[in-house]
C-alpha positions in Angstrom: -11.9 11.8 -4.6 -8.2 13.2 -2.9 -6.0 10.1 -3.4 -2.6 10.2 -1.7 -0.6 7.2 -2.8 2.9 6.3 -1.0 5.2 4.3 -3.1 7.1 2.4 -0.6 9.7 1.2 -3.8 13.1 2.6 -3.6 13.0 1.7 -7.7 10.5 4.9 -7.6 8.9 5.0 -11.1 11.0 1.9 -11.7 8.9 -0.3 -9.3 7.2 -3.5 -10.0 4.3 -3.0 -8.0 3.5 0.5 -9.3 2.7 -1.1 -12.7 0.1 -2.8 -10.7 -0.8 0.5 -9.2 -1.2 2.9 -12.0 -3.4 0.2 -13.5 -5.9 0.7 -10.8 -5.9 4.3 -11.0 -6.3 4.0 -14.6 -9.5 2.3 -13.5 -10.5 4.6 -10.6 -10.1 7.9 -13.5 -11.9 5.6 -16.0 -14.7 5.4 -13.5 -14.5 9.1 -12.7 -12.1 11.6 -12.8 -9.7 11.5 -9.8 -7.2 14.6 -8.2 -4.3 12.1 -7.3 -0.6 12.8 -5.6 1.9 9.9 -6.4 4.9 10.1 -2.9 8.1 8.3 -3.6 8.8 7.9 -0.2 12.4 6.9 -0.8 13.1 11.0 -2.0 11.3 12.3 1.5 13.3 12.9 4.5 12.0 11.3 7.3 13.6 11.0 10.4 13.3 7.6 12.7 10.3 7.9 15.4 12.3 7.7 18.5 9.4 6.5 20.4 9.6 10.0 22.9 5.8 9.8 22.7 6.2 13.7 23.2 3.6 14.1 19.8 1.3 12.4 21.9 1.3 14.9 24.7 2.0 18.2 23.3 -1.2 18.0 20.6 0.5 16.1 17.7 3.7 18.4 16.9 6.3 15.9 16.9 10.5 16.6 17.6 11.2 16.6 14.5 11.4 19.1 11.7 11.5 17.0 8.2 8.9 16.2 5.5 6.5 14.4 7.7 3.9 17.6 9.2 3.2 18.1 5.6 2.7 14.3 4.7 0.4 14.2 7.8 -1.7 17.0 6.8 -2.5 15.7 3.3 -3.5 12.6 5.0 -5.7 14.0 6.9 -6.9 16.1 3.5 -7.5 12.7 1.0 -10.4 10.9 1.1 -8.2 7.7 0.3 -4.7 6.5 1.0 -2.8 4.0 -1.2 0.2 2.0 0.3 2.1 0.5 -2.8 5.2 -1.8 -2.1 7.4 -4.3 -2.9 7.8 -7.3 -0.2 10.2 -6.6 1.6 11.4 -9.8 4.3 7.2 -9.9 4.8 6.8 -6.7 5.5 7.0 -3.2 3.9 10.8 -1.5 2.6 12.0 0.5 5.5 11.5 4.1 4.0 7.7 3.4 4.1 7.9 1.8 7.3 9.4 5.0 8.8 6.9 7.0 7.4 4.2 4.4 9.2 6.0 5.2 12.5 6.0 9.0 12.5 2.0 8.8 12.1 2.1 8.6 16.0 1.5 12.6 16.3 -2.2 11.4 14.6 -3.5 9.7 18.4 -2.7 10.4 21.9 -1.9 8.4 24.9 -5.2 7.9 26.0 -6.2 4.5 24.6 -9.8 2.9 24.2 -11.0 -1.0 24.2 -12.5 -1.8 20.3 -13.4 -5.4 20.3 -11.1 -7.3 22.2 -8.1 -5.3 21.2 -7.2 -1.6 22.7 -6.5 1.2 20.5 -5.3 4.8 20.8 -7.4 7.8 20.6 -7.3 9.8 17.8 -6.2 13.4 18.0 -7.2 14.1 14.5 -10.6 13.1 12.9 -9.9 10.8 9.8 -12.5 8.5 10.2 -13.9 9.2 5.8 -10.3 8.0 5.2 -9.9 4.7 3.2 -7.1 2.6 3.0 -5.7 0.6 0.2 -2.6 -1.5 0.2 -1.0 -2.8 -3.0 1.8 -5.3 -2.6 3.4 -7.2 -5.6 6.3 -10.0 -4.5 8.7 -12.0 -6.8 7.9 -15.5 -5.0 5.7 -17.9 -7.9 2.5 -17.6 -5.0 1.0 -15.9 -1.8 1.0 -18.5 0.4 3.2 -17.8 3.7 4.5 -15.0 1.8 2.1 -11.4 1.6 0.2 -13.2 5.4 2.7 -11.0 8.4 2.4 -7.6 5.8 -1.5 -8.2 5.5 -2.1 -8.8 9.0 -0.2 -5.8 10.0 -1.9 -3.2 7.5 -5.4 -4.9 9.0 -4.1 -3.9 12.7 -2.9 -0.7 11.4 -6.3 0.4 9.2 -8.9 -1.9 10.8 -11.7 0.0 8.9 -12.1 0.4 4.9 -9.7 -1.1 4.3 -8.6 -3.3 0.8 -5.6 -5.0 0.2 -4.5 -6.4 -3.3 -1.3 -9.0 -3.0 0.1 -10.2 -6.6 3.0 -12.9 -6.6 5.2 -12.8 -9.4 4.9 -9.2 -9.9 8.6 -9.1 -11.1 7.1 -9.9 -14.4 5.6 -6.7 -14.9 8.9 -5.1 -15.7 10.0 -7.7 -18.4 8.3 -6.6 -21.8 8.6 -9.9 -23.0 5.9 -11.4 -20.6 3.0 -8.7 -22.0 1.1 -12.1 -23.0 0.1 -12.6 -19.1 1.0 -8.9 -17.7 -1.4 -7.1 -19.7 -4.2 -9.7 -19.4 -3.7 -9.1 -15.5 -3.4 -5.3 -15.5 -6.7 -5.4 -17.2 -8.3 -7.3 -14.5 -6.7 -4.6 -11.9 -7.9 -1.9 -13.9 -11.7 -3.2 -13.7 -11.3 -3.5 -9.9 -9.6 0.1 -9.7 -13.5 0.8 -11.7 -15.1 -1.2 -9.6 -13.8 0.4 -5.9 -14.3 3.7 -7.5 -17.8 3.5 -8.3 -18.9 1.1 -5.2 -15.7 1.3 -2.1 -14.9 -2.6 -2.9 -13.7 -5.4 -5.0 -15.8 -8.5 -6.0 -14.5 -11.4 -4.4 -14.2 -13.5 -7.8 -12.7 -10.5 -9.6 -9.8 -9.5 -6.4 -8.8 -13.4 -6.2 -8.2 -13.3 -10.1 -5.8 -10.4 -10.0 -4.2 -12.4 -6.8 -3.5 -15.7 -8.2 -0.2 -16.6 -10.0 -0.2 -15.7 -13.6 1.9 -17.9 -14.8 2.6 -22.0 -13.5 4.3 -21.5 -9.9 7.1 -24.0 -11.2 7.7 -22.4 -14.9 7.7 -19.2 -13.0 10.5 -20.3 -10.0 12.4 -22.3 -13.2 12.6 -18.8 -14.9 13.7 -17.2 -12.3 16.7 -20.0 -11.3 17.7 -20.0 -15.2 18.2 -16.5 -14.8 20.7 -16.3 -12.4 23.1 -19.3 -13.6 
């Protein structure tokens, strides 16, 4: 499988949520070996879509000249795309979100009902594509924290799509919390086997890697003892 993976941290390597990351491709390799292409979107230059819709008309080349033709042709060459970022004000940080807006040259005007909702058509076939988001956040839980970023990657990839949200994912970068980080990477590193040998997560196994690993109040008392 041609993974593409777009870490939307400007920490780069540095990033909490890529621990989480690399843990499921560890998994994914474990399962079988993997040909896999880590972005740091934060080092690409990527100009703002300026919403000219001239991509749209003219067969997908779009105004400007910068990194994004070649990111948009090895989309369209992976099999799956992984979307790994940090929360940023429940969304995504704004490098990655620029890179989301300058997919545009991939439909076309025309637009289609699916459902109840309309949709552009494609002007590109990437209907194999899978989708993957990965999205760590330094709050103590997920609740009415990861819900706007979810429901915009599910608008964005409505099909094959999986989405793993971990709340206090700061912890992955402190070496003193191994106890409960390494435990949890494990579990992510079973479900990276898992979607690699069968496309999806058991249910029991993706709300384990989802849930707090620590007490949400020791956790938030950490956290306030830190920065007295």
């Amino acid at each position: 499988m041609k993974i593409t993976v777009f870490n939307g941290s400007p920490k780069r390597d540095g990033s909490d949520t890529m621990h989480i990351t690399r843990a499921f491709l560890r998994g994914m390799n474990d399962a079988s070996p993997q040909e896999t292409h880590i972005i740091d979107v934060i080092d690409r230059h990527i100009e703002y879509c300026t919403g000219c819709f001239a991509c749209k008309r003219n067969g997908g080349s779009c105004i400007h000249d910068d990194d994004m033709r070649a990111i948009l042709d090895e989309m369209l060459e992976s099999d799956l795309l992984v979307f790994s970022f940090p929360l940023y004000t429940y969304g995504m940080p704004a490098p990655l979100k620029a890179l989301i807006d300058r997919t545009m040259p991939l439909s076309s005007m025309a637009m289609r009902k699916v459902g109840d909702r309309y949709e552009h058509v494609g002007q590109a076939d990437f209907s194999r594509l899978k989708y993957l988001m990965i999205c760590g956040c330094g709050f103590p839980n997920s609740r009415r924290n990861f819900e706007p970023a979810v429901a915009a990657f599910k608008l964005m990839f409505p099909n094959a799509h999986t989405i793993i949200t971990v709340p206090e994912s700061p912890m992955f970068n402190v070496p003193r919390a191994a106890v409960v980080t390494e435990p949890r990477l494990e579990l992510v590193r079973r479900a990276g086997m898992q979607y690699a040998q069968s496309g999806g997560i058991e249910a029991g196994l993706l709300e384990a890697i989802c849930s707090p690993m620590i007490p949400e109040e020791t956790y938030a008392a950490i956290v306030n003892a830190s920065e007295q």
